[in-house]
Structures are given as structure tokens and as C-alpha cells.
N, C-alpha and C positions, 0 to 999 in steps of 0.2 A: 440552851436549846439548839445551837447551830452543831454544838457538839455531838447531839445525841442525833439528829438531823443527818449528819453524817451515818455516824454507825447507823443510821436504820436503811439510810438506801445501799449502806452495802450490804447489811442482810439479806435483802430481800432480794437477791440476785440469786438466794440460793436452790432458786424454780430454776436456774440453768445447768442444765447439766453436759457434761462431756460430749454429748451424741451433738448430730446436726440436726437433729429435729428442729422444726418450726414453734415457736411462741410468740404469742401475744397476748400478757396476758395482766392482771392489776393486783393493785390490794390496798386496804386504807388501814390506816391504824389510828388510836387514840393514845393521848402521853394523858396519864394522871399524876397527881402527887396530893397525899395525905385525903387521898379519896377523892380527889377534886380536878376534873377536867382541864386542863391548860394549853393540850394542844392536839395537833393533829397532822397525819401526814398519808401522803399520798406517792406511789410509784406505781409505773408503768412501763415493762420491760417487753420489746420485740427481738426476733432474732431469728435468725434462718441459719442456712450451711456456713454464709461464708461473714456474718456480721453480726453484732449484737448493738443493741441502744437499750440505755438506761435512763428515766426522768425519772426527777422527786422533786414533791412540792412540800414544805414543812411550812406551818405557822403557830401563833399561838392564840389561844382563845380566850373565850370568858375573861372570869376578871382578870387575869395576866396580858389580856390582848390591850388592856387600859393601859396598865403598871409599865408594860416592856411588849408596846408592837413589833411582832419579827413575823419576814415572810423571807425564808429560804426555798432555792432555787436550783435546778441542777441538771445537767445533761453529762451522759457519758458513753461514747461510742468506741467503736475498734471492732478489729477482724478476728473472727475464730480460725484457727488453726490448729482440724484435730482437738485434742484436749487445752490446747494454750490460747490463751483469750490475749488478743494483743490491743492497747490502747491506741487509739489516734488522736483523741481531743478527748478534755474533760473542760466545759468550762459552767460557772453560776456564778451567784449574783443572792444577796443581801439586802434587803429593807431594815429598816428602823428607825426611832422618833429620831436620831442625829443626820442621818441620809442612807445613801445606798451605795453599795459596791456590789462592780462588775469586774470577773475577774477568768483568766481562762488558758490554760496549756496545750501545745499541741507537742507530739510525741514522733520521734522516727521511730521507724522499727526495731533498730538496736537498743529502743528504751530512753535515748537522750531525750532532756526537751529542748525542744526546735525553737521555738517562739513561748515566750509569757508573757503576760500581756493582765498588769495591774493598775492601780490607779495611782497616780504619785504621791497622795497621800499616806495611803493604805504602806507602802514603799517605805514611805517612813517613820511609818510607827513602828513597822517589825522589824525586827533582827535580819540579816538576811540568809537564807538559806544556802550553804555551801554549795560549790557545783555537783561535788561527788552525791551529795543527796536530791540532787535536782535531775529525778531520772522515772521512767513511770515503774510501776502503775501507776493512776490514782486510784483513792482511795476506794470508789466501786467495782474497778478492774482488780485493784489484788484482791476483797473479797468473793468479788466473781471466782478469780483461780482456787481460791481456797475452798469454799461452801461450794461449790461443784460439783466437789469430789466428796463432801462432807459423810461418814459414817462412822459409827461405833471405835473408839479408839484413836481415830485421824488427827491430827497436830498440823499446825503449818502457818508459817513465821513470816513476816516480808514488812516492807517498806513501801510508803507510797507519797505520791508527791504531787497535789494537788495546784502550785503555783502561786501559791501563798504559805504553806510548811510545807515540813515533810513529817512525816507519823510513822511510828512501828506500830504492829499488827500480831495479838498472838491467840492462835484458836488451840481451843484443848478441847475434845469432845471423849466420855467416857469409854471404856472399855464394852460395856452393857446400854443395853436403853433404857432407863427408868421407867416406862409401861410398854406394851406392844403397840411402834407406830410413834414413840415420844423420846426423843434425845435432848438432853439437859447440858450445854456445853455450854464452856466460857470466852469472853472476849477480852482482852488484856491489850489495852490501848495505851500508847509513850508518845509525848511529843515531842521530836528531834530538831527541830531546828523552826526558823521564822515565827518565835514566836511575839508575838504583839510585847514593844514595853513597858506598859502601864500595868498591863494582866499576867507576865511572866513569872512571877513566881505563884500567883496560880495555878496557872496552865501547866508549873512543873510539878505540881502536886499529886503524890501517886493517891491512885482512889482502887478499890477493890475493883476487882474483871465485874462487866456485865455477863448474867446468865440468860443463854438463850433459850429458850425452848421450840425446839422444832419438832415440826410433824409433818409426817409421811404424808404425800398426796393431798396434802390439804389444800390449794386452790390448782395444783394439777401436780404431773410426776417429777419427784422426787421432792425433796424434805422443804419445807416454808416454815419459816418462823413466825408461830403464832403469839409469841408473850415474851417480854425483855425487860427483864428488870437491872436497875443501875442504881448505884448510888449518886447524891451532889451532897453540894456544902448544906444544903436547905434540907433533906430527906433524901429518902426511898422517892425514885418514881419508875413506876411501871409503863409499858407499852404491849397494848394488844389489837388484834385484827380484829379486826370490825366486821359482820355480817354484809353481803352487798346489800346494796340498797333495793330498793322495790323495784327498778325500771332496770335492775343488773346492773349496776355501773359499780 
């Protein structure tokens, strides 16, 4: 869940695009598996000429919410420049039936990180993360730079580093669109370093790319991903956007 938690609030960054324009704007999504509702998330991205903020809320639901309580958490801010989305802080926080972690990076301009700032626990259960890989984005800021620009044929590679690992990042989108207004690309996600040692030869377990599906215009300009499918060790689970609610939210 925290996994996929991740990959959806960087998706869903892909309503920003290169210009200075103004947003503010939402979207909710539902995680299924084997038919069956398990979770849900939530982002809300603002942004103007010279800044952007990203939150997401993920949890799990129904019977999974009995099985394996998780409430992820997350904020991610930084300065637009022209076409380049620059990090300043990304920091969140973890619920579960064991406890919770608070956790949080902040970023200079030349991309190092300044300050991290995890729990001593957390600290030593993972691996620790090289310095050369302890540089931004995170992981909302690279896919911010990347689905940005997102069109027909577009590729684009990076590294991100959240303050607890770091991750590779690899978007492939077709040469064509699979219907008018609908591009079908993939995500190819590696973990590089910090990772937990109880779960590490998991966590280095390659699993097939998620496919995206985006659409043009669909909660404002330019491309939103409306459906993502990925695989786990348990099944198929999908994620799609939710109709807003009755009151607009």
C-alpha cells in the first residue's frame, strides 16, 4: 500500500504543466484487488508562477483496514522555474497497527539534501542510503518533471530521494495514443538504496511496470490519470478516479 501510495501522488501531478498558470485543483481514487475495495486516496495539488504544493492522503479500507491498518501521509512543495520544478521540502508520515513514522527532507537548490530528519528507529532498520543518492527530487517532484511534459512517445528517467531511500523512475509512453484523448504508458519503478532489512529482498524484487492510463482534460488541462494498474505478490490491483462527490469535493 505505501508503495503504490507513492506512485499515485506522483501521478497525479500530471494536471501540471510547464506554463505558469494557476491550479488548484483534486481528485480521489479507489485501489481494488480481485474485485474488492481496499483502499483509497486522495490528492490536492495548488500552484501558481512561482511555486507548487502537492498532498496525498492514502488508506486502506474495508476488510483490509481490520487485517493491515495504513494511513499515509504526504506533502511536497518547491519552486517552478519556467519548465523546471525545483524541490524544497518533501516530508510524511505512516500510521499502522505497530506505530507511526514521521519523516522529512529538505532540499537546496543545487538538489543536495540539507536536513533529514527520521526517527532512530526507522534509522535502523534500513540500510543506509549513500550520500551520492541522497539528492532531490523526491519522488512527487521527479514525477512532476516528468508527466508535465507527458506526450505521445515521451521517455524520461531520474532518481528520487525521499529521506528514507532513494528510487529510480522510468516512464515510457507510446509513439500513438490508444483512442482519441487516451495514452496508455508505463511506469518502471527500482529501489536503490535504504532499503528496510527485514523486507529487502522483497523490496528488490522486480515486478512488471504499472500502466497508466491518461486522459486529456479530464479534471482540467492537460493529461490526468484516470486508471493504473500494477501488479503485487497477492494479484492484479487496479486504481481509478472517482466521480466528485455530490457537494464537488
Amino acid at each position: 500500500m505505501g508503495r503504490l501510495a507513492v506512485l499515485l501522488a506522483g501521478i497525479g501531478l500530471s494536471v501540471l504543466a510547464p506554463s505558469a498558470r494557476a491550479l488548484d485543483v483534486s481528485g480521489r481514487y479507489e485501489l481494488d484487488w480481485q474485485g474488492l475495495r481496499i483502499g483509497e486516496m486522495t490528492l490536492e495539488v495548488t500552484a501558481d508562477g512561482d511555486s507548487y504544493r502537492v498532498g496525498y492522503e492514502a488508506r486502506t479500507v474495508g476488510f483490509l483496514s481490520i487485517l493491515f491498518p495504513f494511513l499515509g501521509q504526504g506533502v511536497s512543495e518547491g519552486r517552478r522555474d519556467g519548465d523546471r520544478f525545483l524541490p524544497v521540502s518533501y516530508r510524511a508520515s505512516s500510521s499502522h497497527r505497530d506505530g507511526r513514522s514521521d519523516w522529512s527532507v529538505r532540499f537546496a537548490p543545487s538538489g543536495e539534501a540539507l536536513a533529514v530528519t527520521v526517527p532512530p528507529e526507522d534509522a535502523e532498520e534500513r540500510e543506509p542510503v549513500p550520500p551520492a543518492l541522497q539528492r532531490g527530487p523526491d519522488m512527487a517532484a521527479l514525477a512532476l518533471a516528468a508527466l508535465a511534459v507527458v506526450e505521445p512517445g515521451v521517455r524520461r528517467s531520474g532518481t528520487a530521494f525521499d529521506g528514507r531511500r532513494a528510487v529510480r523512475f522510468d516512464l515510457a509512453c507510446p509513439a500513438a495514443e490508444a483512442a482519441p484523448g487516451l495514452l496508455v504508458c508505463t511506469v518502471a519503478g527500482e529501489q536503490l538504496a535504504g532499503f528496510h532489512r527485514r523486507w529487502k529482498e522483497r523490496a528488490a524484487e522486480g515486478r512488471p511496470p504499472i500502466r497508466l492510463f491518461l486522459r486529456r482534460d479530464l479534471l482540467g488541462p492537460g493529461w490526468w490519470p484516470e486508471r493504473l494498474e500494477a501488479a503485487s505478490r497477492f494479484g492484479p490491483l487496479v486504481a481509478r478516479l472517482l466521480p466528485p462527490a455530490a457537494d464537488g469535493s
